[in-house]
N, C-alpha and C positions, 0 to 999 in steps of 0.2 A: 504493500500500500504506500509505502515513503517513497518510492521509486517511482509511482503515478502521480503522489500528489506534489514531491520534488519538478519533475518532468515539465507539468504545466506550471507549476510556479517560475522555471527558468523559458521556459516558453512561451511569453505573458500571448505571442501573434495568436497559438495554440486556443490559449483560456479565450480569447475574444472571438476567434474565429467560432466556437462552441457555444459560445454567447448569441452571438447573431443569429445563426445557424437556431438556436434554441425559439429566438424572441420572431425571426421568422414564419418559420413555421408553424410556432403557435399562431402570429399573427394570419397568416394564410390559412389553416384549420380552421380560426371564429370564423373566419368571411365563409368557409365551403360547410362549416357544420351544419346540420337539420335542426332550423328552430323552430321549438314548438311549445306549447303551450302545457303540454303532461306530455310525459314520455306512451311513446304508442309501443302497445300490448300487444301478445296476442295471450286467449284463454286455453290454447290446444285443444280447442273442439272444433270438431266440425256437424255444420247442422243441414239436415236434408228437410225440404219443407215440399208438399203438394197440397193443391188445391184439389178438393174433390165437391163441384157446386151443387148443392141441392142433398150433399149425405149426412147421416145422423151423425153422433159421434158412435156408436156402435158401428155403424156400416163404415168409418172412417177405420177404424180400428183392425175391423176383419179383414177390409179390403184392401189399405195401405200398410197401415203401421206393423201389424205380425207378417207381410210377407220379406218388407226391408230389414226387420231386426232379423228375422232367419236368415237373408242373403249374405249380411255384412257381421255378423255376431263369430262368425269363424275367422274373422281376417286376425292378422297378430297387431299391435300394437292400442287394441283398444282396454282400455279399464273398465268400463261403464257405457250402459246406453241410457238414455230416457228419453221414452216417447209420449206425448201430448194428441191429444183426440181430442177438437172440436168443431162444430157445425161445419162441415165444409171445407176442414183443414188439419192437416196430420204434419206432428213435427216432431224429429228425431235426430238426437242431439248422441256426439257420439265423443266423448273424452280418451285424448290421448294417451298414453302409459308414462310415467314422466322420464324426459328421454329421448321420446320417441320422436322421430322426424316426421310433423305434421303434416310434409309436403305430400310425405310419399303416402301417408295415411288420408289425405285428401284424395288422392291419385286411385287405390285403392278403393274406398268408398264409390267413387263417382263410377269407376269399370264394372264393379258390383252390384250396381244400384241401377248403371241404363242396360244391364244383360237382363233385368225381369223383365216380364215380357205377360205375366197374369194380373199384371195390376186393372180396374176398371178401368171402361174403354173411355166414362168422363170423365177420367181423372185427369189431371194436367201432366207436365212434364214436370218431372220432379228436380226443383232448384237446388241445387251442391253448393253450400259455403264456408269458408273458413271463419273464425271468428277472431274479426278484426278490429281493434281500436280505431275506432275514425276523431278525429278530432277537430271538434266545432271550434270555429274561431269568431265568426259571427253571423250573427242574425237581420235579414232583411226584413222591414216591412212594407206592404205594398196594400196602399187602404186608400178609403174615401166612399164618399157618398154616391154608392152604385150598388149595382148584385153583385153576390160572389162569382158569377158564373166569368163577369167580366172581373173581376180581380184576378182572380185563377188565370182565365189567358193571359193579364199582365204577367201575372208571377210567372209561368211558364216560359215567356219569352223572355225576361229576367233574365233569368235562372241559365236558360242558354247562353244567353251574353255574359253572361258572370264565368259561366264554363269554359270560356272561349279565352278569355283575358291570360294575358301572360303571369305561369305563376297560378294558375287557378284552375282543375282538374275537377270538383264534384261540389253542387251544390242539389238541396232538395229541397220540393213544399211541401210545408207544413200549415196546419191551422186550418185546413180543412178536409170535410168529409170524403169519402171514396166515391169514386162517378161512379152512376151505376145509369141505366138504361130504364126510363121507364113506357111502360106499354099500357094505357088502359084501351079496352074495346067496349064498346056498349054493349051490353044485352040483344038489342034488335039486330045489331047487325052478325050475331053470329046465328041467331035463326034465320037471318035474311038469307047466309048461305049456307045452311045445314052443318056450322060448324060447332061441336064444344070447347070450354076454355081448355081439358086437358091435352085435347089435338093441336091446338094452336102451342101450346107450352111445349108439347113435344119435337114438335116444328122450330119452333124456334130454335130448339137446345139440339137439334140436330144440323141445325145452318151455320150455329157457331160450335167448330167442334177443332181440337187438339191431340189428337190420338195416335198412340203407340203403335207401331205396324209389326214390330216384333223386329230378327234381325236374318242376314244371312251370310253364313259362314266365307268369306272372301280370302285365300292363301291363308298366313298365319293370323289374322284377323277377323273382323267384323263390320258390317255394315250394317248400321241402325237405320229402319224405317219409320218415319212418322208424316199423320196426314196433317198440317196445318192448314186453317181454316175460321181462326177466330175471329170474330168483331168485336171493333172496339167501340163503335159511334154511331148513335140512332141512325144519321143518314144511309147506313151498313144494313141496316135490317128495315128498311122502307121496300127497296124493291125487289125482298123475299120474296119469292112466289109460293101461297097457300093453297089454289085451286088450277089446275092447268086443263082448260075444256079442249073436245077435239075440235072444234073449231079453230084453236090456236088463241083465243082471248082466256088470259089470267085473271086473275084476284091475289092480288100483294096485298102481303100488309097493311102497308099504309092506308089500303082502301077500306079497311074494317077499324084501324085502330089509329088513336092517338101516339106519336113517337116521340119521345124526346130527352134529351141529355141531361141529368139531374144527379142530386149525392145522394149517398144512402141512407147518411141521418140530416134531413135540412134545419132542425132545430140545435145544431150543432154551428158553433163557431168562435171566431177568436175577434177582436176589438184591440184597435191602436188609436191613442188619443181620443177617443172614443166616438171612433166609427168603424165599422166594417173593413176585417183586415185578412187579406192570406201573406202568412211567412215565407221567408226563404232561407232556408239555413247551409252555411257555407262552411266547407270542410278545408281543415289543410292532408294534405294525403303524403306519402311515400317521401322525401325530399324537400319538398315545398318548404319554403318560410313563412311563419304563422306572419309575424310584421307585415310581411311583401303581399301576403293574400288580404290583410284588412287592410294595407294600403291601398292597392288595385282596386277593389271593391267598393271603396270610399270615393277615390275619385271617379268610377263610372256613375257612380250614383247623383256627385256631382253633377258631371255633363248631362246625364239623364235627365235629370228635370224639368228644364225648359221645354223640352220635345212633349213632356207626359199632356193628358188634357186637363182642364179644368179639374174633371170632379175625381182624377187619378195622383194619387203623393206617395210617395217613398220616400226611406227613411231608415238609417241602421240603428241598431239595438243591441247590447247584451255583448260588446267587444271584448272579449275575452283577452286578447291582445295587449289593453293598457293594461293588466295585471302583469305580463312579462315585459313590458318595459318599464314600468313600476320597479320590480324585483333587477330588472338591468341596471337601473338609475343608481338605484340603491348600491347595490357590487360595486359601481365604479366611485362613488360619492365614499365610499367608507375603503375602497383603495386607496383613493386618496388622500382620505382624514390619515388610515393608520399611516402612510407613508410620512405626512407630516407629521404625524406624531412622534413616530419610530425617526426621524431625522430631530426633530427635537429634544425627545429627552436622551436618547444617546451622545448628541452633542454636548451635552449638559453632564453626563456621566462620566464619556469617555473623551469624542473628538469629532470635529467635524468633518475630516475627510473620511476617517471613519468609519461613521453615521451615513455618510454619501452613499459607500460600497456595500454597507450592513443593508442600506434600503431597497435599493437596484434589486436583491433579490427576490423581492416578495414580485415585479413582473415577470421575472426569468421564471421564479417559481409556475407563475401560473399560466406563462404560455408552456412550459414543458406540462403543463398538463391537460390545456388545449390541446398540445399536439398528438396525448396519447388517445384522447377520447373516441375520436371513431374506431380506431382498433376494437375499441369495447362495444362501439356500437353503442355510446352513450350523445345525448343528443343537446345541444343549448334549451334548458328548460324549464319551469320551477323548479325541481328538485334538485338538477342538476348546479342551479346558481343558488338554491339554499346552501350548496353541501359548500361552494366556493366563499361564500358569507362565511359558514364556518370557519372555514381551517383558515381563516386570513389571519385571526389575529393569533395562529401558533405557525404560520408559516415561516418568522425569522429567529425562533428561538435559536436555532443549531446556528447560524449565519451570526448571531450576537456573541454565543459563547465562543468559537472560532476567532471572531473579529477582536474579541476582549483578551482572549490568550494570546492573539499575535501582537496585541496593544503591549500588554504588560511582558512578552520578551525584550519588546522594544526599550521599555523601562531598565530591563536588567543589563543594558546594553549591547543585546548582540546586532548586527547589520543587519538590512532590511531582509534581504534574502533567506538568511541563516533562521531571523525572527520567523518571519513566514511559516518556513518550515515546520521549525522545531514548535511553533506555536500553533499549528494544526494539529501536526500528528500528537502532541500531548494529550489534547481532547475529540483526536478521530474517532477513539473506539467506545466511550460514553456517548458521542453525538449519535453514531452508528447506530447503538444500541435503542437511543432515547426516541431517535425518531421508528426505529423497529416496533418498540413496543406500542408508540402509537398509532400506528398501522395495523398490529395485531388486533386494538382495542377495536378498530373498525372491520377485522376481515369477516366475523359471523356474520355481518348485514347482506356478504355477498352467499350465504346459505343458502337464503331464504327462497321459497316454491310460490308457486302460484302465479295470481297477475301482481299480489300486491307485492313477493317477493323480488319480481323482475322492474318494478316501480322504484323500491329499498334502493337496489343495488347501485341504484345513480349516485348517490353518496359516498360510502365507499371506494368506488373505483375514481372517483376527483380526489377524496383525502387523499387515499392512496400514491397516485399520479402528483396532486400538486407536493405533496410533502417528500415524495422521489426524485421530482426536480431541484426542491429546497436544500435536499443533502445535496445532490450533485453540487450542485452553486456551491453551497458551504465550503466545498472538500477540494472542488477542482478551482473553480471560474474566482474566486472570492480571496485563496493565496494569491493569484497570482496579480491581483489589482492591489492590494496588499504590500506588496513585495516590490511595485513603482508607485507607491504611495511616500513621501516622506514624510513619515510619521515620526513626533518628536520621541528625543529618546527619554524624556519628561514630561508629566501634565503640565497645562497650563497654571496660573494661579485661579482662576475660575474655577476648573476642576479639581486639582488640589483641592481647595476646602468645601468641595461640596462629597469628594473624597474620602476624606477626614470629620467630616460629620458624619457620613455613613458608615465608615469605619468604627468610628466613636461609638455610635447607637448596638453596634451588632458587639463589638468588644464589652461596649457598658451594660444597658439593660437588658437585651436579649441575651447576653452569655451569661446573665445571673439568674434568669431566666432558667434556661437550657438546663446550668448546674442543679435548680430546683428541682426542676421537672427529672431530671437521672436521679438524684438523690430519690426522691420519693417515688420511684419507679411505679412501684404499684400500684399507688395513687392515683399516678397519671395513665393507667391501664386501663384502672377502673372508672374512672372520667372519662376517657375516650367509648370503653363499653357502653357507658350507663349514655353518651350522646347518641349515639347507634341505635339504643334500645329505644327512647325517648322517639327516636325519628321515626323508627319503624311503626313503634305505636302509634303516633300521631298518623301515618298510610291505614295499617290494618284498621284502626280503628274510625277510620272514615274524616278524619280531620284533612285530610290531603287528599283530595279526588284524583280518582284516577282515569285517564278518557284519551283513546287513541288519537279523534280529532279533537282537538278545543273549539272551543265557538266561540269564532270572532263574529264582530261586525260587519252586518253587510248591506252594500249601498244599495238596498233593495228592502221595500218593504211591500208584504203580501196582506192581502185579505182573502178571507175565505166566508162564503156568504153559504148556509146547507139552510135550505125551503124544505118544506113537506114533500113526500114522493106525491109523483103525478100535479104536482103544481103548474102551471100552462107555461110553454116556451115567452108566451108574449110579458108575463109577470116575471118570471126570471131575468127577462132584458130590463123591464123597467127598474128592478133593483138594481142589477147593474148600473145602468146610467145613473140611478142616486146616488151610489159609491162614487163612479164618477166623479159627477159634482160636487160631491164635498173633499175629494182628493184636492179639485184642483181651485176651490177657494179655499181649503188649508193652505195651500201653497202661496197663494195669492196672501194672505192674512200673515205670512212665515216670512216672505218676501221684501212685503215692508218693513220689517224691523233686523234684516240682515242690512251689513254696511257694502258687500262683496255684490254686488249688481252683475258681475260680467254672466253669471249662470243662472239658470230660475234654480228653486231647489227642487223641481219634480221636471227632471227633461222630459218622460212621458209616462202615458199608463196604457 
């Protein structure tokens, strides 16, 4: 080790050149990392879902769900199934072995799943997914005084423009009902042409149809058949034809029934500022930057405007984003308090040039641990900038003690070099150790199973990282700036007596102290037991809560309004709108008596 850390202290070009090389490529690592807002998961499940329209949950059961759990229950890598049976839809959830490579058990599943071939003939095609963390960044709204049917198209064509945007890959709507198709036909007109409603129903659900064809064996493979054929859109089923005379004149649909595009629950919906709203909610996906996707998003919404019509507004919501530039601001504001700080009272201690080189390292420190992070597949994130808020303020311990042993060779008179030297390796293998043990303290976090284990781990693997660059600095980069430092070979008088008062205090009261406390060893054994005891009791016994999350404050405040069951849609909206309105004369009433005018205090509801 004297031989390495000798080397770079007479090779200062070496230590700098390992510097740069360090604060580089961390610097290049931030700019190419994936920022995001929680680190994205996955659950190692994969879930099969089929639609099956018009079946009970018994008939969903018989006819989907026990013949996928027999196909796929023999594959290797599964732990668990669990399947879901209702009205119309079968879901089967199938947990990986932990381990186990989810790709190839997706792979698997899905081979398994399109070689059935007895599924019922309405059943859909059955969807194969992995279960994947998506990650909302923000929320669009798109309201105004109209129908939903025309919000929806707005939102729609949103939603593709948002898709489109650089930097912007999935958005979806929300806030309203599922379309659904509705038919009604009169009474007279199905006597007019000898028809019943179950023939017509039959008809129908035989015009819109998805069906399985089974497969055939092709070389070392297969070839899947299926007949598509579904509709999506009343216009789709107007000119069905219901009656075909030999004359060659029909009877469509249309000519017996009312057709038109509608949702499945219309007493169902969402309100912004309060009128009539369908959402859009905006994901960052695989790569993306969470910042870059509510930037982009912000400014089309911008340009958007002016084009919308009158009784059309938009409008973003629920930016997840300023919490991570929040948590960014923060990192860097308290990087730069302790760097002042850590240049302050070091100067005050020891030295200022010092203090200069003691400080330098808490950057190095943390681009070398930028630069490890994608290796781990750890991503710019909350957790990941909680864990770098930590370790900052034990980041230059090792870097101080190093710096202070090479100070005080300096004192005993050897030359800058010789000092260097001999003033590292005296406390190489305590630093070594110290920063060892703190690492260890963090390595159980990278244990941990699950999704919330794989969340954990972002912490750890930054201590870990930043506090392996901090020794590096310490041992290599930090002699050899040291070593063309001229550092006197005595304090100044500033430091001298502030030297010598601390010297004083630890000589005088604390070492009569210290004497006490050895003398009466058992005393102070059993003091320290009986604090321990006291603490714990105060935990067991409920003085000290205990709670994975804490509960903060949030800039959000909810109501919740519960009517009697069966109470009328048109009554529910009217309380609504009460709420409403007294939201937003609280506000108003709140308003005038704050002195800060640039925001209201209720941007919406």
């Amino acid at each position: 080790m004297k031989r390495i850390i000798a080397w770079f202290t007479e090779n200062h070009v070496a230590a700098n050149l390992l510097m740069f090389f360090v604060l580089l490529a961390g610097g290049l690592s931030a700019i190419n990392s994936k920022v995001e807002i929680f680190p994205e998961t996955t659950a190692d499940k994969v879930s099969i879902t089929v639609l099956y329209p018009g079946a009970s949950p018994a008939e969903v059961e018989e006819g989907v769900l026990k013949k996928i759990e027999e196909a796929i229950s023999g594959l290797d890598g599964i732990k668990e199934i669990n399947s879901y049976a209702s009205e119309g839809t079968a879901i089967i959830e199938a947990e990986a072995v932990k381990g186990w490579d989810i790709d190839k058990l997706f792979d698997d599943i899905k081979s398994e799943t399109n070689r059935i071939t007895t599924l019922p003939e309405s059943a859909e095609q059955p969807v194969i997914k992995k279960f994947v963390f998506k990650a909302p960044v923000l929320n669009v709204a798109v309201f105004g005084n109209t129908t939903i049917s025309t919000l929806k198209d707005y939102a729609e064509r949103i939603k593709d423009d948002i898709t489109r945007l650089p930097g912007v890959t999935q958005a979806e709507v929300f806030g309203v009902s599922e379309p659904e198709i509705s038919i009604e036909i009169p009474e007279h007109n199905l006597r007019k042409y000898g028809l019943t409603l179950p023939q017509v129903a039959d008809l129908v659900r035989r015009w819109s149809i998805d069906l399985g064809g089974g497969e055939i064996k092709e070389g070392a493979g297969y070839i899947l058949l299926r007949a598509k054929g579904k509709k999506y859109t009343a216009k789709e089923y107007r000119d069905m034809v219901l009656i075909g005379r030999p004359d060659g004149t029909t009877v469509k649909l249309s000519d017996i029934a009312t057709i038109r595009d509608t949702f499945q629950d219309a007493e169902r919906g969402s309100r912004f500022d309060g009128l009539p709203s369908v959402g859009i909610l905006v994901y960052r996906i695989g790569k993306e930057n969470a910042l870059t996707v509510a930037r982009e998003v912000k400014e089309y919404i911008e340009n958007l405007r002016p084009s919308l019509p009158p009784s059309i507004r938009v409008d973003t919501f629920g930016d997840r984003s300023e919490i991570l530039k929040a948590r960014l601001t923060l990192l860097l504001k308290n990087m730069g308090y302790g760097m002042v700080l850590v240049v302050l009272v070091l100067g005050i201690f020891l030295n200022r040039k010092l203090s200069f080189w003691i400080t330098l390292g808490i950057p190095i420190a943390f681009a070398f641990g930028l630069y490890l992070l994608p290796f781990y597949d750890v991503s710019i994130n909350m957790i990941s900038l909680f864990a770098f808020i930590m370790v900052l303020g034990i980041v230059v311990d090792d870097a101080i003690v190093v710096g202070e042993s090479v100070f005080r060779k300096r004192e005993e008179g050897l030359p800058h070099f010789q000092a260097a030297v001999e003033g590292t390796m005296e406390v190489a293998v305590p630093v070594i150790f110290s920063v060892l043990t703190t690492m260890a303290a963090f390595w159980p976090l990278l244990l941990g199973t699950g999704v919330m284990g794989k969340v954990i781990k972002n912490i750890p693997i930054v201590v870990i990282a930043v506090l392996a660059g901090s020794l590096l600095e310490a041992l290599l980069i930090l002699p050899a700036h040291l070593s063309r430092t001229r550092l006197p070979a005595k304090r100044g008088r500033k430091e001298d007596f502030i030297n010598r008062c601390l010297s004083g205090f630890i000589k005088g009261p604390f070492q009569r102290f210290l004497n006490a406390a050895l003398r009466w060893r058992y005393l102070t054994i059993a003091v320290g037991i009986s604090v321990l005891l006291v603490s714990m009791g105060y935990w067991i016994g409920g003085r000290i809560k205990f709670t994975f999350f804490p509960k903060v404050e949030s800039d959000r405040m909810v109501c919740e309004v519960t009517l009697a069951p069966g109470t009328p849609y048109s009554k529910t909206l009217r309380v609504i709108e009460r709420v409403e309105r007294a939201a937003s004369e609280a506000a108003r009433e709140a308003d005038k008596l704050r002195k800060d005018h640039s925001l209201p205090l209720i941007r919406y509801t």
